[in-house]
C-alpha positions as CSV (number, residue, x, y, z in Angstrom):
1,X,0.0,0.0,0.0
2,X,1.1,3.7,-0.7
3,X,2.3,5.8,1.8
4,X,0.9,9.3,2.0
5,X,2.8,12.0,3.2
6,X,1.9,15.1,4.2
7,X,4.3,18.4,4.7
8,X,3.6,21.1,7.3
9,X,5.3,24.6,7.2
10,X,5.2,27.1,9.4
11,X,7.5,30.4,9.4
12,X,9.0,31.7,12.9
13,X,9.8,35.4,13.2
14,X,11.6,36.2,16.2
15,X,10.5,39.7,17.7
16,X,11.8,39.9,21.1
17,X,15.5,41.5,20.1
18,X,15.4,44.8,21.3
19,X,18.3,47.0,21.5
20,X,20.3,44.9,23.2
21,X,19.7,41.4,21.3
22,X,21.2,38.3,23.3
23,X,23.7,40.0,25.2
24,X,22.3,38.8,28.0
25,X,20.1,36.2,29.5
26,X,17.9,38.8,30.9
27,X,18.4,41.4,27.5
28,X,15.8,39.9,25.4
29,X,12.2,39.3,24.5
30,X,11.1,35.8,23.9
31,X,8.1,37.2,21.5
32,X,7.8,35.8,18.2
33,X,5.2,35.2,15.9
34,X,4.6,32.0,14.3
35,X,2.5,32.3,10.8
36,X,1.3,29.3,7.9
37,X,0.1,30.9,4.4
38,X,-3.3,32.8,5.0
39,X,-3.9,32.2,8.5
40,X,-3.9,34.7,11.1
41,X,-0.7,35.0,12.8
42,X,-0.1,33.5,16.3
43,X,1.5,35.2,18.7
44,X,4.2,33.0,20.9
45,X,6.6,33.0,24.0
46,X,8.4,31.0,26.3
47,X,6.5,29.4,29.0
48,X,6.6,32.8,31.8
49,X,8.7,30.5,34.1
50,X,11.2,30.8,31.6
51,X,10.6,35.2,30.9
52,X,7.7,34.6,28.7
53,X,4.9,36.8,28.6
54,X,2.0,35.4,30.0
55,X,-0.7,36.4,27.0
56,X,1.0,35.2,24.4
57,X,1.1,31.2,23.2
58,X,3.9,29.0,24.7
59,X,5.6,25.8,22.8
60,X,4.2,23.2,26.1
61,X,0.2,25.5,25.6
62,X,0.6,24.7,21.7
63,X,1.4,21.1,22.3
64,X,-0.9,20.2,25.1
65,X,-3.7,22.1,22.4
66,X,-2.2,19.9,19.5
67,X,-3.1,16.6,21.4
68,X,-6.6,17.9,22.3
69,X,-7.6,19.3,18.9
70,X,-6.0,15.8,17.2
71,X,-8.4,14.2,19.9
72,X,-11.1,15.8,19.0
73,X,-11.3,15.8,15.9
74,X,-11.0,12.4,15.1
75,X,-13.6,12.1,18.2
76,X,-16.4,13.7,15.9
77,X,-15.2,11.7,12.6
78,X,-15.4,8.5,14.2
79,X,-19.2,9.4,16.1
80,X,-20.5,10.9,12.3
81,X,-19.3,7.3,11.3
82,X,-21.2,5.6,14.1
83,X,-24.1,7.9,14.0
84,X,-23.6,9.8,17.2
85,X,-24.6,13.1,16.5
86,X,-22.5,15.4,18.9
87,X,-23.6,19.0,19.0
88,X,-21.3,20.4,22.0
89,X,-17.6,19.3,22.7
90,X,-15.1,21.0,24.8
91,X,-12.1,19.9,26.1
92,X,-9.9,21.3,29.4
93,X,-6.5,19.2,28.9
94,X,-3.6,19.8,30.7
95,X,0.2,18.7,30.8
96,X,3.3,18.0,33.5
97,X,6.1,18.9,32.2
98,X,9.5,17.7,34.6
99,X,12.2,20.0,35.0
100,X,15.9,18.3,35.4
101,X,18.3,19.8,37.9
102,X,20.5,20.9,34.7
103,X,17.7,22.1,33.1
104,X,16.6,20.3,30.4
105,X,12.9,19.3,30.5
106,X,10.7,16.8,29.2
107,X,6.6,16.1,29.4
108,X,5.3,13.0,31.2
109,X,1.8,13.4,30.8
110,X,-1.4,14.8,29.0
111,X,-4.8,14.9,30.5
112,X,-7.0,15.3,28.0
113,X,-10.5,16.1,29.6
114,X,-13.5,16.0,26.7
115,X,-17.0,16.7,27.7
116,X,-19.3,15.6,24.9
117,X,-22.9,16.8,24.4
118,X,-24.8,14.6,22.4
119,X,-28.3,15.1,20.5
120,X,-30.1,12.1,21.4
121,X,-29.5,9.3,24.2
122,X,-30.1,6.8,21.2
123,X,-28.9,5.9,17.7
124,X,-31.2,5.5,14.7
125,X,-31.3,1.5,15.5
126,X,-31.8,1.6,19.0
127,X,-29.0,1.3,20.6
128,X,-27.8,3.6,23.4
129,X,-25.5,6.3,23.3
130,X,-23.8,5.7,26.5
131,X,-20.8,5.8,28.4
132,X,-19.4,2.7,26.9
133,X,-19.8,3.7,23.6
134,X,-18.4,7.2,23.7
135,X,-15.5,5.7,25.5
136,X,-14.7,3.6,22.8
137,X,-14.6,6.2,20.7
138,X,-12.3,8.0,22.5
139,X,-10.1,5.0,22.7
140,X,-10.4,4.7,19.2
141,X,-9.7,8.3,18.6
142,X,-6.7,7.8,20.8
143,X,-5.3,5.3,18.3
144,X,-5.5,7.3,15.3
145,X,-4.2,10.5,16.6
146,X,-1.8,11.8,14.2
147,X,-0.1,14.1,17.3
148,X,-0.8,11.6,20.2
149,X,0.8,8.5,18.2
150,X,4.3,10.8,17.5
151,X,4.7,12.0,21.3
152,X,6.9,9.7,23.8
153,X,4.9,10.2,27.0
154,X,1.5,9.3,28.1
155,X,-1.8,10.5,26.9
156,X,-4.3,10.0,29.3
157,X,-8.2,10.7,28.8
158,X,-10.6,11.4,31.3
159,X,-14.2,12.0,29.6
160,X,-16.7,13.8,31.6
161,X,-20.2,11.8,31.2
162,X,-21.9,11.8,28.4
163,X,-24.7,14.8,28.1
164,X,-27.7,14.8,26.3
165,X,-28.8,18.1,25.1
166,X,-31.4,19.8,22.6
167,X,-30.3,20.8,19.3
C-alpha cells in the first residue's frame, strides 16, 4: 500500500531582540510570531517561568492544544461514522512537564478532559448512546491521533459523562 505524506510549514519570526539582542540572559524578549500561508498570525513565547509573557502562546500551551484538537477531531469523525450526533464538545486538557536539575525538560503526561454533548440518548437502530460507547470512541480516537501517536509520554483521557442536550 502507498504511503501518503503530508508536509507542514510554518515560518518563525523572532520579535523579542530589542536593542540589546542576546547579550544577555535577561536582555531579550522571547516574542515571536509563528504564521502558515493565509492564517492569522499566532503570537508565541516561552513558558513565563522561563521570561515569557503570559498572554501570548507558549511551545508546552501549543502542544498540550495539539493533542486535544487531534483528539477531537478524530472524536467527531469516528461518532459521524457511528451515527452519534454530537452537537457540543469541549475539552480542558492539561500537561506535566519535569524539569531536570541541569535544566533540560521533558513532558510525562497529557490529561486530555473531553466533555461531549450529544443530540439524542439513542442511535437511529436503537442502541444507546452511552458511556461505553463514547469511550470507545475515544479509545479509538486515541489510536489514530496523528499528534498523540508521534509524542513519547503518556496520553491519558478522562471523559466527563456523556450529556444529552437539545439541538
Amino acid at each position: 500500500m502507498a504511503q501518503l505524506l503530508h508536509q507542514y510549514s510554518v515560518d518563525l519570526t523572532w520579535t523579542g531582540a530589542g536593542a540589546a539582542g542576546t547579550s544577555t540572559y535577561t536582555s531579550y524578549g522571547r516574542d515571536h510570531t509563528l504564521s502558515s500561508g493565509a492564517k492569522p498570525p499566532l503570537p508565541g513565547t516561552s513558558d513565563p517561568h522561563f521570561r515569557g509573557a503570559p498572554d501570548r502562546w507558549s511551545p508546552e500551551d501549543l502542544l498540550v492544544g495539539a493533542l486535544a484538537q487531534c483528539h477531537m477531531l478524530w472524536f467527531l469523525h469516528l461518532a459521524a461514522a457511528a451515527g452519534v450526533v454530537v452537537i457540543g464538545y469541549e475539552d480542558a486538557a492539561s500537561g506535566t512537564m519535569r524539569i531536570e536539575s541541569a535544566g533540560q525538560g521533558h513532558f510525562t503526561e497529557v490529561v486530555l478532559r473531553p466533555r461531549v454533548v450529544v443530540r439524542s440518548a439513542t442511535l437511529p437502530d436503537g442502541r444507546a448512546v452511552d458511556a461505553a460507547l463514547l469511550d470507545d470512541l475515544h479509545r479509538r480516537a486515541h489510536e489514530h491521533c496523528f499528534i498523540a501517536r508521534s509524542v513519547n509520554f503518556t496520553v491519558r483521557h478522562e471523559p466527563a459523562p456523556v450529556v444529552v442536550g437539545a439541538g
